[in-house]
N, CA, C and O atoms as CSV, one atom per row, in Angstrom:
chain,resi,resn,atom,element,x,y,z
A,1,UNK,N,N,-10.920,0.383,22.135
A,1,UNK,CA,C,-9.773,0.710,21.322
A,1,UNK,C,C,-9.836,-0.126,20.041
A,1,UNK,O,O,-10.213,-1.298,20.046
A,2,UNK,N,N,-9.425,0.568,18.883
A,2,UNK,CA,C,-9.799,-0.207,17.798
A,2,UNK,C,C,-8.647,-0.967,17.764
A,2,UNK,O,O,-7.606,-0.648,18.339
A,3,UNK,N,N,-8.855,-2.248,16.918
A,3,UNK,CA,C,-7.448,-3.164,16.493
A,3,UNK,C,C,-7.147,-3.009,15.244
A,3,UNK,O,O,-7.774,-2.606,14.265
A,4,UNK,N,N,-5.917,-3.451,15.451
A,4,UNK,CA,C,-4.812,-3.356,14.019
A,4,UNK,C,C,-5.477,-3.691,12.475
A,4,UNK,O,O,-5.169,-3.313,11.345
A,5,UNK,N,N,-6.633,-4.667,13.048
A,5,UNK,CA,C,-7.394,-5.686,11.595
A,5,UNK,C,C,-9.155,-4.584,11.245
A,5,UNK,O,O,-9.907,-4.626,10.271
A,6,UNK,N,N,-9.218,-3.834,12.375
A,6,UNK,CA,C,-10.122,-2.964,11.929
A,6,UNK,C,C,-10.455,-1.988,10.737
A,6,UNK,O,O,-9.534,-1.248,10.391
A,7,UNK,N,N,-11.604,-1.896,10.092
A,7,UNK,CA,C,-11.767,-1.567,9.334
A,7,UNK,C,C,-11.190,0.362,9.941
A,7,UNK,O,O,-10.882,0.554,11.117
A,8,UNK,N,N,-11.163,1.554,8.855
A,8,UNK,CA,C,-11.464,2.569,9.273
A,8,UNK,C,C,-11.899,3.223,7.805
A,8,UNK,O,O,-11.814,2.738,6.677
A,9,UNK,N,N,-12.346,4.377,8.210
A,9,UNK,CA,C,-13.116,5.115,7.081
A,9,UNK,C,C,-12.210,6.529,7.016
A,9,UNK,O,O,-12.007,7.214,8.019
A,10,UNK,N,N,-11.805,6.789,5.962
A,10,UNK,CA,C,-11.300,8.246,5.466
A,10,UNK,C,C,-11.966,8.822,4.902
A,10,UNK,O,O,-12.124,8.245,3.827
A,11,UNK,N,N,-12.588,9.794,4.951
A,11,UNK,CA,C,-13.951,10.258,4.119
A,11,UNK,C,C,-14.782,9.191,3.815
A,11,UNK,O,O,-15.467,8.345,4.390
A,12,UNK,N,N,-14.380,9.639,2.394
A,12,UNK,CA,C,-15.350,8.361,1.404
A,12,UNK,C,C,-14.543,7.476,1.569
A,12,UNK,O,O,-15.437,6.645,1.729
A,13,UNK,N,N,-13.627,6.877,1.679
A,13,UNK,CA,C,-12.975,5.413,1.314
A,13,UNK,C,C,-12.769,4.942,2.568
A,13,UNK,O,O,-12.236,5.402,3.578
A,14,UNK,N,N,-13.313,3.915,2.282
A,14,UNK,CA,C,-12.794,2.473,3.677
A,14,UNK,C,C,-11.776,1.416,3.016
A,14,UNK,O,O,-11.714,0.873,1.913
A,15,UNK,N,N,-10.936,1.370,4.299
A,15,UNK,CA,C,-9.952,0.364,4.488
A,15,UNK,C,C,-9.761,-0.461,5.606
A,15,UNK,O,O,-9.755,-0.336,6.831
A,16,UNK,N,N,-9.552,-1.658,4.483
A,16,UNK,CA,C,-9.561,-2.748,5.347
A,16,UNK,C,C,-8.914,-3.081,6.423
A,16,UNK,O,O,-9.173,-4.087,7.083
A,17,UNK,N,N,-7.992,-2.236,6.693
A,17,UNK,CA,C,-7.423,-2.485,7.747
A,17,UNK,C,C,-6.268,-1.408,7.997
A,17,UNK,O,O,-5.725,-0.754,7.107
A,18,UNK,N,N,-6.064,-1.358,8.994
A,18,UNK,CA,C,-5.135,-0.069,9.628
A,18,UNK,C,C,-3.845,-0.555,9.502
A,18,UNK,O,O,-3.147,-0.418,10.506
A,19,UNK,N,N,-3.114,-1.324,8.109
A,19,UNK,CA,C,-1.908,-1.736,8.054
A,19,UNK,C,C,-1.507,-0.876,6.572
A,19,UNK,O,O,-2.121,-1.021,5.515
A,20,UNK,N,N,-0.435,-0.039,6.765
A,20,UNK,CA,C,-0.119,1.076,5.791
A,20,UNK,C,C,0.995,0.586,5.388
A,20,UNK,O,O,1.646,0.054,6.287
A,21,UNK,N,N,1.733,0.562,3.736
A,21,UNK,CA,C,2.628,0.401,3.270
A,21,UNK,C,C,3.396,1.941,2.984
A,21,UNK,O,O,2.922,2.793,2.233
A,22,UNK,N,N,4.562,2.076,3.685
A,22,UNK,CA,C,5.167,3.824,2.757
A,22,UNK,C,C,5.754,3.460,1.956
A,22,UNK,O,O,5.972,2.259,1.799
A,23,UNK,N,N,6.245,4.470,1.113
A,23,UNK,CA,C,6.730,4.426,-0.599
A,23,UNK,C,C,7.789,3.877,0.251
A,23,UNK,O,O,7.924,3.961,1.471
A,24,UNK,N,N,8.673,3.171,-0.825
A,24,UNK,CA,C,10.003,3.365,-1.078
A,24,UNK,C,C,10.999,4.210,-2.137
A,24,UNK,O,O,10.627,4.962,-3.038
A,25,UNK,N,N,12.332,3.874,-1.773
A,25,UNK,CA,C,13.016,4.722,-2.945
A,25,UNK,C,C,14.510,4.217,-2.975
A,25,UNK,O,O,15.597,4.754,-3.187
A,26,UNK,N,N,14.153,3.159,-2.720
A,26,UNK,CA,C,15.335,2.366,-3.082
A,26,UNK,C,C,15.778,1.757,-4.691
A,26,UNK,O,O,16.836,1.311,-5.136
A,27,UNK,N,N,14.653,1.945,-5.191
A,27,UNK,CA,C,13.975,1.294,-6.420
A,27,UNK,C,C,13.296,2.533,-7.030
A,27,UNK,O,O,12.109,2.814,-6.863
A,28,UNK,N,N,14.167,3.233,-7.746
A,28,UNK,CA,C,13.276,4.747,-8.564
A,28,UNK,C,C,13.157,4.119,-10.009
A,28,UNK,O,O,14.071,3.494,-10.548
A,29,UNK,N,N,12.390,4.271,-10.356
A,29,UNK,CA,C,12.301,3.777,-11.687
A,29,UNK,C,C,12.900,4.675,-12.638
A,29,UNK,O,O,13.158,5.794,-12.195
A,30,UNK,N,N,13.139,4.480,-13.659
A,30,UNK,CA,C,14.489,5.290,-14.975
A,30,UNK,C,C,13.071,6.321,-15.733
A,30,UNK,O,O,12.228,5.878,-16.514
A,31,UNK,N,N,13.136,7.326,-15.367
A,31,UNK,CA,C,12.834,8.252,-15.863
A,31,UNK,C,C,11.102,8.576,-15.364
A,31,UNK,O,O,10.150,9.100,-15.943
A,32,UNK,N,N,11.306,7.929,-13.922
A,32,UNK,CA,C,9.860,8.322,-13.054
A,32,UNK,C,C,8.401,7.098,-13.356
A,32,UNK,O,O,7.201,7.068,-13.087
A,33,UNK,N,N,9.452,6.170,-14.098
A,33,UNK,CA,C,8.110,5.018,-14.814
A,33,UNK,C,C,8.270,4.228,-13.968
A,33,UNK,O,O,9.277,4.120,-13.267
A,34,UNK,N,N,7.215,3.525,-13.925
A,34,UNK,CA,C,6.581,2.312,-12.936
A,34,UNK,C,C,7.583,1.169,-13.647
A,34,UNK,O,O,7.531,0.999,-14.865
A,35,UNK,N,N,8.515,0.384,-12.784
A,35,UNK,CA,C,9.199,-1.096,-13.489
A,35,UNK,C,C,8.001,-2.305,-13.180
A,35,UNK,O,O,6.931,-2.213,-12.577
A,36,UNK,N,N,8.557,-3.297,-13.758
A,36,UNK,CA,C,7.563,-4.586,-13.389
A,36,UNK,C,C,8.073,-4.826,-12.075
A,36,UNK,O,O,7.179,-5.189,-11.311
A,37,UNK,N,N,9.284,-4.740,-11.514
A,37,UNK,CA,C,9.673,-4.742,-10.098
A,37,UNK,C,C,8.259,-3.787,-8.854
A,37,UNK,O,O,7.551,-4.200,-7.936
A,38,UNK,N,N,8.436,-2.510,-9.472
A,38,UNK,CA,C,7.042,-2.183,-8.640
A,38,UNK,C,C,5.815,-2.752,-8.264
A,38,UNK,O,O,5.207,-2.936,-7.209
A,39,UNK,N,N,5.602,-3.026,-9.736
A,39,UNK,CA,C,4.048,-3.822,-9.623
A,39,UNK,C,C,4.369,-5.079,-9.561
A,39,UNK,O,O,4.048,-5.569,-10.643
A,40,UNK,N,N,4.827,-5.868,-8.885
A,40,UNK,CA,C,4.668,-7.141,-8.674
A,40,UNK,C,C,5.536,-7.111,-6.598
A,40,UNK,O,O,5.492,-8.043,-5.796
A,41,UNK,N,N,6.192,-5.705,-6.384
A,41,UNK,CA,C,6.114,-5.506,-4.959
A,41,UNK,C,C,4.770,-5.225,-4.784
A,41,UNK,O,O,4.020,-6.146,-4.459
A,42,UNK,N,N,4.367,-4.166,-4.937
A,42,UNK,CA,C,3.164,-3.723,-4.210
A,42,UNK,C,C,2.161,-4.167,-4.903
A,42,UNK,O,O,1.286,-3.310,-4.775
A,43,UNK,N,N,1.814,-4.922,-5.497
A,43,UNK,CA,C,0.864,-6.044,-5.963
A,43,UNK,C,C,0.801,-7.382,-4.689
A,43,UNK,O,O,-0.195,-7.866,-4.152
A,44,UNK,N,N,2.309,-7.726,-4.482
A,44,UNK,CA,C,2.298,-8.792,-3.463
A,44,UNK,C,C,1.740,-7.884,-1.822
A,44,UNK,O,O,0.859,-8.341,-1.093
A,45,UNK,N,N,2.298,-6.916,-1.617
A,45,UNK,CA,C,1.784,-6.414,0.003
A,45,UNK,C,C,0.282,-6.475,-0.566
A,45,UNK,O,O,-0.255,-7.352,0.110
A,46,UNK,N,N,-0.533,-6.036,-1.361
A,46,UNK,CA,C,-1.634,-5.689,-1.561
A,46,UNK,C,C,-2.341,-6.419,-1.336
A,46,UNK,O,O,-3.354,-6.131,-0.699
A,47,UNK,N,N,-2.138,-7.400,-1.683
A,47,UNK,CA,C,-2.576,-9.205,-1.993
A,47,UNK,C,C,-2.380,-9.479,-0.643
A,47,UNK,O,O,-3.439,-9.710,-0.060
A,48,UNK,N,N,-1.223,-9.539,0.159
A,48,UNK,CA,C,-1.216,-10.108,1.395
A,48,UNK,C,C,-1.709,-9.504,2.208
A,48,UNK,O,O,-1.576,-10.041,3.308
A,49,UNK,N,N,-2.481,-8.202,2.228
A,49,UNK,CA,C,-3.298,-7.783,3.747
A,49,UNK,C,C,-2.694,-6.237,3.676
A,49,UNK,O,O,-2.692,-5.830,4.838
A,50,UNK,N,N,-2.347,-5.543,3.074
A,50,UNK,CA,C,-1.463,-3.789,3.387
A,50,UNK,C,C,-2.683,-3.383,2.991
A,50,UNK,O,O,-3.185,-3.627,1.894
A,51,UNK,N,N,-3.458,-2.396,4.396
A,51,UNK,CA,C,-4.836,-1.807,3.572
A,51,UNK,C,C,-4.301,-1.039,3.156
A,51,UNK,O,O,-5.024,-0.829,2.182
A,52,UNK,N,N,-3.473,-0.302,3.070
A,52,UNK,CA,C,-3.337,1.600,2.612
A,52,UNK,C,C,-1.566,0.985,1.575
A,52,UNK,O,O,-0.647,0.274,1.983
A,53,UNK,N,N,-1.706,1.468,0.605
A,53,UNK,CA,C,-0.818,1.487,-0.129
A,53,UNK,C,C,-0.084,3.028,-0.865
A,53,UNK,O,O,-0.259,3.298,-2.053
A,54,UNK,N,N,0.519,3.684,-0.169
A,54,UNK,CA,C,1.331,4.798,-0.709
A,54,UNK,C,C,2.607,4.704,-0.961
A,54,UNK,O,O,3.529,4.087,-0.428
A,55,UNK,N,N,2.461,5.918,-2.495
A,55,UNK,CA,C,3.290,5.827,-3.703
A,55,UNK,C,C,3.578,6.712,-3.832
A,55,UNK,O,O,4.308,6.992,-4.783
């Protein structure tokens, strides 16, 4: 059985690990634009270990 820290492969792309971030939408940005609030959330999960990041 694979573990949580295992790599897996989606087609072409591998990820580091089987830990997935889902969007949020608590935080919509004003007129569909990315805030610095975004990128400095999902900059930090990214950084700390979230292989899969969806937006």
């Amino acid at each position: 059985m694979p573990s949580l820290f295992d790599q897996i492969n989606l087609r072409d792309i591998t990820v580091r690990n089987r830990i997935g971030l889902s969007p949020m939408s608590l935080y919509s940005g004003v007129d569909g634009e990315v805030s610095t609030f975004d990128l400095v959330h999902y900059g930090a999960r990214a950084i700390g270990g979230a292989g899969l990041i969806f937006t």
